[in-house]
C-alpha positions as CSV (number, residue, x, y, z in Angstrom):
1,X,125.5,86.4,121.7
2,X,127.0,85.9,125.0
3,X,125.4,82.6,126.3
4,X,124.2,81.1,123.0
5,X,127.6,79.9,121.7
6,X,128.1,76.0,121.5
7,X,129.6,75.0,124.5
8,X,132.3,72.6,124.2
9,X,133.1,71.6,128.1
10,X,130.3,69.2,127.0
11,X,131.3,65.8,125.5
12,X,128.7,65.9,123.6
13,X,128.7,68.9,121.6
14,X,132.4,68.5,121.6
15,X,131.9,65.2,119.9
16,X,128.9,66.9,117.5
17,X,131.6,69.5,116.7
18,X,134.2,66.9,115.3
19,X,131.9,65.0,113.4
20,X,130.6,68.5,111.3
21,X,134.6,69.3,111.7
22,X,135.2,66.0,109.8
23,X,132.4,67.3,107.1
24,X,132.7,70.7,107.1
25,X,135.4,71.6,103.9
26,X,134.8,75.2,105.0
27,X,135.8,76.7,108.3
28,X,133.7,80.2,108.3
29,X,130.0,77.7,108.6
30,X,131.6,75.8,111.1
31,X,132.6,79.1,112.7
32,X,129.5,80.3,112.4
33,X,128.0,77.1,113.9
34,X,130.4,77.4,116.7
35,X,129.2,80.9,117.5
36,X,125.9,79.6,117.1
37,X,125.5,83.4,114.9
38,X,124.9,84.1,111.3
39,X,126.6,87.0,111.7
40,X,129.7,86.0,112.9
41,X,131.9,87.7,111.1
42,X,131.0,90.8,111.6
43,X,131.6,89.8,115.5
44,X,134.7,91.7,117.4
45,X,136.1,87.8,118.1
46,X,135.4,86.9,114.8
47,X,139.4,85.5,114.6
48,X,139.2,83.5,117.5
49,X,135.9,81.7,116.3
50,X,138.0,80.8,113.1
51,X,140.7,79.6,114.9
52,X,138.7,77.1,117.0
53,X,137.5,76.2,113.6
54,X,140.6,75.3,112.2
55,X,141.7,73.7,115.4
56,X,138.6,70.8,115.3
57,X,139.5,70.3,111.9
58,X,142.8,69.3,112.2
59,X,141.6,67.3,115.4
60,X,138.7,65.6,113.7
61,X,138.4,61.9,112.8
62,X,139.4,61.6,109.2
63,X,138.0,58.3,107.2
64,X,141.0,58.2,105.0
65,X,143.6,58.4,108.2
66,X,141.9,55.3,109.8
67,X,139.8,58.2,112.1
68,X,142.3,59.9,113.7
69,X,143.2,63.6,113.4
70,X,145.5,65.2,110.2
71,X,149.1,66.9,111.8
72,X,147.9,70.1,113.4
73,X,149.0,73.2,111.9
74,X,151.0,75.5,113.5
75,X,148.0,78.4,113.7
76,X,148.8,80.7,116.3
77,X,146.0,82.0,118.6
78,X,144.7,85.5,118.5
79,X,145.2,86.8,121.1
80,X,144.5,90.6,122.6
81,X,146.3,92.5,125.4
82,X,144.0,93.5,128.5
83,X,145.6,97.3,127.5
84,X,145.0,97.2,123.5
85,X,141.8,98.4,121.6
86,X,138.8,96.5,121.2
87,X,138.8,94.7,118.0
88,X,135.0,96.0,118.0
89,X,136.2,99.3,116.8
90,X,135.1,101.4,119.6
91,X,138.7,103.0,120.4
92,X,138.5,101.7,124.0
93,X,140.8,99.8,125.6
94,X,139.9,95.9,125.9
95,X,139.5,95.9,129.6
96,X,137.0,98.5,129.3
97,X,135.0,97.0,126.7
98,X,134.2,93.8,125.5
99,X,136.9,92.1,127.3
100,X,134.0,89.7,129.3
101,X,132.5,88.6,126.2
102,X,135.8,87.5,125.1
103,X,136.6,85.3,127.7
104,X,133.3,83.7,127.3
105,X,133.7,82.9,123.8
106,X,137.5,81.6,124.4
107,X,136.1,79.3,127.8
108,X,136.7,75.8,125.4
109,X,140.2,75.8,126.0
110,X,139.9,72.9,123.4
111,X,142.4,70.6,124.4
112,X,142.8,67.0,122.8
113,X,139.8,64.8,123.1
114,X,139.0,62.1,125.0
115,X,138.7,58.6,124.1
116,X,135.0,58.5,125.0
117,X,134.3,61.6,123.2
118,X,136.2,60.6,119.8
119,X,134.7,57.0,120.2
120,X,131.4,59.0,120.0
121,X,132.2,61.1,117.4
122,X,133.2,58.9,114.7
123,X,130.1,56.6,116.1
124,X,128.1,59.4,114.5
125,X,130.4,60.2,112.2
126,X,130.9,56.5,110.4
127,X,126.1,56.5,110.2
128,X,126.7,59.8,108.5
129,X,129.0,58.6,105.7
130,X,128.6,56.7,102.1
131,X,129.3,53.1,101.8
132,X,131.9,53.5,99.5
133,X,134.1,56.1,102.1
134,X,133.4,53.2,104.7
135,X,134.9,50.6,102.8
136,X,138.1,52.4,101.6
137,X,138.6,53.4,105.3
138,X,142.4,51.5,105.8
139,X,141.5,48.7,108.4
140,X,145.2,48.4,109.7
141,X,144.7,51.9,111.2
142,X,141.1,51.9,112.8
143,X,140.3,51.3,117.0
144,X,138.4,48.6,117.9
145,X,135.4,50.5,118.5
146,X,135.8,51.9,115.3
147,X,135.7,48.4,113.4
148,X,132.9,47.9,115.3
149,X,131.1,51.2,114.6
150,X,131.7,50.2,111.1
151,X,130.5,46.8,110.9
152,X,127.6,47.8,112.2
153,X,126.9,50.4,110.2
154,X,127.6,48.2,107.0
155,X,125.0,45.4,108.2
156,X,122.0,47.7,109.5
157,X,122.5,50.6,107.2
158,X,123.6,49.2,104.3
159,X,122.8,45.7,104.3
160,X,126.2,44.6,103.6
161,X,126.6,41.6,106.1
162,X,129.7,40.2,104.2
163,X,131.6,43.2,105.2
164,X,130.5,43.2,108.4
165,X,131.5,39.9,109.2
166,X,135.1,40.6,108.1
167,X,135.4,43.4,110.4
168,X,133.8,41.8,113.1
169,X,135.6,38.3,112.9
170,X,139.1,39.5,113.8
171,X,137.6,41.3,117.3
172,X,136.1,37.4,118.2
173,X,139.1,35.8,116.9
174,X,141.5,37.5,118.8
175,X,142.6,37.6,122.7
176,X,139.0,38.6,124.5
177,X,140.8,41.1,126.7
178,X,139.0,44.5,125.5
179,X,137.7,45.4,129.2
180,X,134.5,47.6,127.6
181,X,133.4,45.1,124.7
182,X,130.5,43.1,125.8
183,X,131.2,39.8,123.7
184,X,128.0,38.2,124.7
185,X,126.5,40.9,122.7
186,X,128.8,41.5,119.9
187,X,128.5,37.0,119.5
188,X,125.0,37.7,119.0
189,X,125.5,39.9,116.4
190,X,127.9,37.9,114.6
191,X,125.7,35.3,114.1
192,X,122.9,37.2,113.2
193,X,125.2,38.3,110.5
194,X,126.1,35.1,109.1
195,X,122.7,34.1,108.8
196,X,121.9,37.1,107.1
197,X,124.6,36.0,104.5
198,X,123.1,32.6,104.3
199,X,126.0,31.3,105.7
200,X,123.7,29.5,108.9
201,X,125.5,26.0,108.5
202,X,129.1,28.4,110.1
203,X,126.9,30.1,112.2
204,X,125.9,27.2,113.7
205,X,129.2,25.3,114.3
206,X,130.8,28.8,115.7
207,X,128.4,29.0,118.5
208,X,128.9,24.6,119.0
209,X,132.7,25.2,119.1
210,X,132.4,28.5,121.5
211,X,130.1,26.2,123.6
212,X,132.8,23.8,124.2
213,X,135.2,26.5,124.9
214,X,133.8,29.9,125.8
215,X,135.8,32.6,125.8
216,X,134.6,35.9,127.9
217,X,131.2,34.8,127.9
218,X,129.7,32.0,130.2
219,X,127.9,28.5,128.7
220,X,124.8,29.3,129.6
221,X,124.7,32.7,127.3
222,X,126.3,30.9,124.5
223,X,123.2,27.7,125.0
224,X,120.9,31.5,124.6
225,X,122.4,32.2,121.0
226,X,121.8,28.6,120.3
227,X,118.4,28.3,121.1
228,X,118.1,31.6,119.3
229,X,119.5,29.9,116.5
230,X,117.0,27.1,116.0
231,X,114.1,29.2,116.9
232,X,114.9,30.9,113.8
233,X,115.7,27.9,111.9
234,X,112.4,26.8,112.7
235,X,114.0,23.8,115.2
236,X,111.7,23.8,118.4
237,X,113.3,20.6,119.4
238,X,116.9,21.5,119.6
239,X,115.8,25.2,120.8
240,X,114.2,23.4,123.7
241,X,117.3,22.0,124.4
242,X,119.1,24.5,124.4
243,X,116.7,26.6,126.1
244,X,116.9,23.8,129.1
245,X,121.0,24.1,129.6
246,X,120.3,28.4,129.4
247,X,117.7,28.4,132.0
248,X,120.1,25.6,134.2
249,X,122.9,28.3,134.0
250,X,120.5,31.3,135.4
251,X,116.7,30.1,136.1
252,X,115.5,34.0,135.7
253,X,117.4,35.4,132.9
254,X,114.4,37.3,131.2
255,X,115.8,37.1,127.6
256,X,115.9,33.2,128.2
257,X,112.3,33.1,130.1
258,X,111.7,35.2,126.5
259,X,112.9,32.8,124.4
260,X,111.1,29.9,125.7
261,X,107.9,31.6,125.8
262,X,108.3,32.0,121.9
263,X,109.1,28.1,122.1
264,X,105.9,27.9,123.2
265,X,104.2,30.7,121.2
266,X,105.7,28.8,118.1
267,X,103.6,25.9,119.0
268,X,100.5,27.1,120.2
269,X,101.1,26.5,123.3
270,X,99.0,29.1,124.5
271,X,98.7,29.0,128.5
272,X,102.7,27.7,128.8
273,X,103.7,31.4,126.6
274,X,101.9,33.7,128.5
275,X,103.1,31.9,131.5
276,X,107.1,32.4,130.5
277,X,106.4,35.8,128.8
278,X,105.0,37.2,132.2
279,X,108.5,35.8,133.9
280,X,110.2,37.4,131.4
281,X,108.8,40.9,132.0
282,X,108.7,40.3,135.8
283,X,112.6,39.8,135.2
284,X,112.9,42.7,132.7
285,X,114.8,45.7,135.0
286,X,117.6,42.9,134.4
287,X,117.9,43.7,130.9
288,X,120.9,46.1,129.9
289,X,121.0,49.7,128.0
290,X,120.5,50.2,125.3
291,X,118.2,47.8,124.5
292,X,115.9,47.5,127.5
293,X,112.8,49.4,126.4
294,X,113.1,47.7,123.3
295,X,112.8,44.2,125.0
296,X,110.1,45.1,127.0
297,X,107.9,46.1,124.3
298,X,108.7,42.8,122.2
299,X,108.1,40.7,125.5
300,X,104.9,42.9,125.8
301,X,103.8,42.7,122.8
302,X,104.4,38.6,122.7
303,X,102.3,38.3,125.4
304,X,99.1,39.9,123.8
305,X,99.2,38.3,120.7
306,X,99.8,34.9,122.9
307,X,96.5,36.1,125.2
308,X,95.0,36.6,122.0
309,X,96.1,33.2,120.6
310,X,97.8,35.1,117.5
311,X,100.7,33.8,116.1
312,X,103.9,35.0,117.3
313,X,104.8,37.0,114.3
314,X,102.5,39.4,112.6
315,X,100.8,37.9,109.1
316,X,100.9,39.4,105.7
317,X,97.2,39.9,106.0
318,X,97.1,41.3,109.4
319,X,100.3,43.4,108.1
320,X,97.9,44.6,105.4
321,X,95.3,45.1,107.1
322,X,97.2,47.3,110.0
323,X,98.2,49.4,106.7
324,X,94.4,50.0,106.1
325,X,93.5,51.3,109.2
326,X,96.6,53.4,109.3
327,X,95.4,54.9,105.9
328,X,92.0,55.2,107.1
């Protein structure tokens, strides 16, 4: 066993063990998952398995606390002399016996968590839990990140973009001071939001009003979420405006030279998409995690249908018949 247990010097299977901790009503399987053995309790250190146990459960994120841990109880650790027996029975002394196996399986230490590893654990914690546990979550309580986690988890997973917005709208509202929220990003989805919600006539006057006064995001990427904007709402004339004060503000930004190949794709402008979809993948390295590969392959794909003079989006009949080959 030696070897195999879950080690929890790493943030991530720390953060993996507070999110089962958080859904685990029973302590023996999350012992036994610790242990990584079935058989756990027929293990020597069987006690000091069950105690790590209970100690990530009163450290785990609870929904109904706002995701923060329940008052630890006062469970004290097991503990075994260097000079008393084995708890494996054998009548040896510790030292002599499985003393080395011990240490290995008490190596956690298991002190608080960080910030970055709860922020990750109720990540995956909040996609892992029912709408209706996400919605009685009390707001008043919750991080930043975890309104966040949460609003996005409504909106992609559930389809609940009302929700989403009200969780989100504070965050942009507020003083832009968070030093690790990209609002550039988090503007983007916002919008996308209210549009989703048919509510395109605010979205629109949100992103005129942040244009006149930006806030933690420069013109030029607001002038990108407007041209994104009428692209959608099937406006090529104000997205080429749009797309003109964007590429003023940086010339190579590939997510613009992106969006003014689709300008061009939308119009059948052959020649003039491929042209700015090639830019855009000769700028792509400039694209951020976590969505870089996923950029390149839409730019990539763009471009082929554009060689191929297909439109920019797939039809229903090339949808179906994509289905047919799949089938066939």
């Amino acid at each position: 066993m030696v070897g195999s247990i879950q080690d929890l010097n790493q943030p991530l299977v720390y953060a993996e063990a507070l999110v089962r901790a958080a859904l685990e009503d029973d302590s023996q399987r999350l012992a036994v998952w610790l242990a990584n053995d079935e058989d756990v309790v027929n293990d020597p250190f069987w006690k000091w398995y069950a105690w790590f146990a209970d100690r990530l459960r009163d450290m785990a994120p609870r929904p109904e606390l706002g995701f923060h841990g329940r008052n630890r109880r006062n469970i004290a650790r097991p503990d075994i002399g260097r000079n008393d027996r084995c708890p494996c029975g054998s009548g040896k002394k510790f030292k002599q016996c499985h003393m080395e196996q011990g240490e290995a399986a008490v190596a956690w230490k298991l002190g608080s968590p960080t910030e970055q590893i709860m922020a990750m654990a109720v990540a995956a914690l909040v996609e892992q839990l029912p709408v209706e546990t996400l919605l009685a979550v009390p707001i008043p309580q919750i991080s930043v990140h975890t309104r966040l986690s949460i609003a996005t988890t409504l909106n992609d997973k559930h389809s609940r973009p009302e929700e989403a917005i009200m969780l989100l709208k504070p965050v942009l509202d507020n003083e832009r001071d968070h030093p690790q929220l990209v609002f550039d990003y988090w503007i983007a989805r916002y919008i996308e939001w209210l549009v989703s919600a048919d509510r395109a006539k605010e979205a629109e006057q949100f992103l005129l009003d942040e244009y006149d006064q930006p806030r933690a995001v420069t013109k030029w990427q607001v002038a990108q979420k407007l041209a994104t904007f009428y692209l959608d709402q099937g406006d090529p004339d104000q997205a080429e405006d749009w797309i003109t004060v964007a590429l003023e503000g940086d010339p190579n930004h590939p997510f613009t030279l992106y969006l003014r190949g689709l300008l061009h794709h939308t119009l059948n402008q052959w020649d003039e998409a491929v042209a700015a979809y090639q830019q855009a993948m000769d700028q792509s390295e400039r694209f951020r995690d976590p969505d870089k590969q996923y950029m390149i392959e839409l730019i990539s794909a763009s471009l082929e249908r554009a060689k191929q003079q297909l439109p920019a989006e797939e039809t229903t009949e090339e949808v179906k018949q994509s289905e047919e080959e799949d089938e066939s």
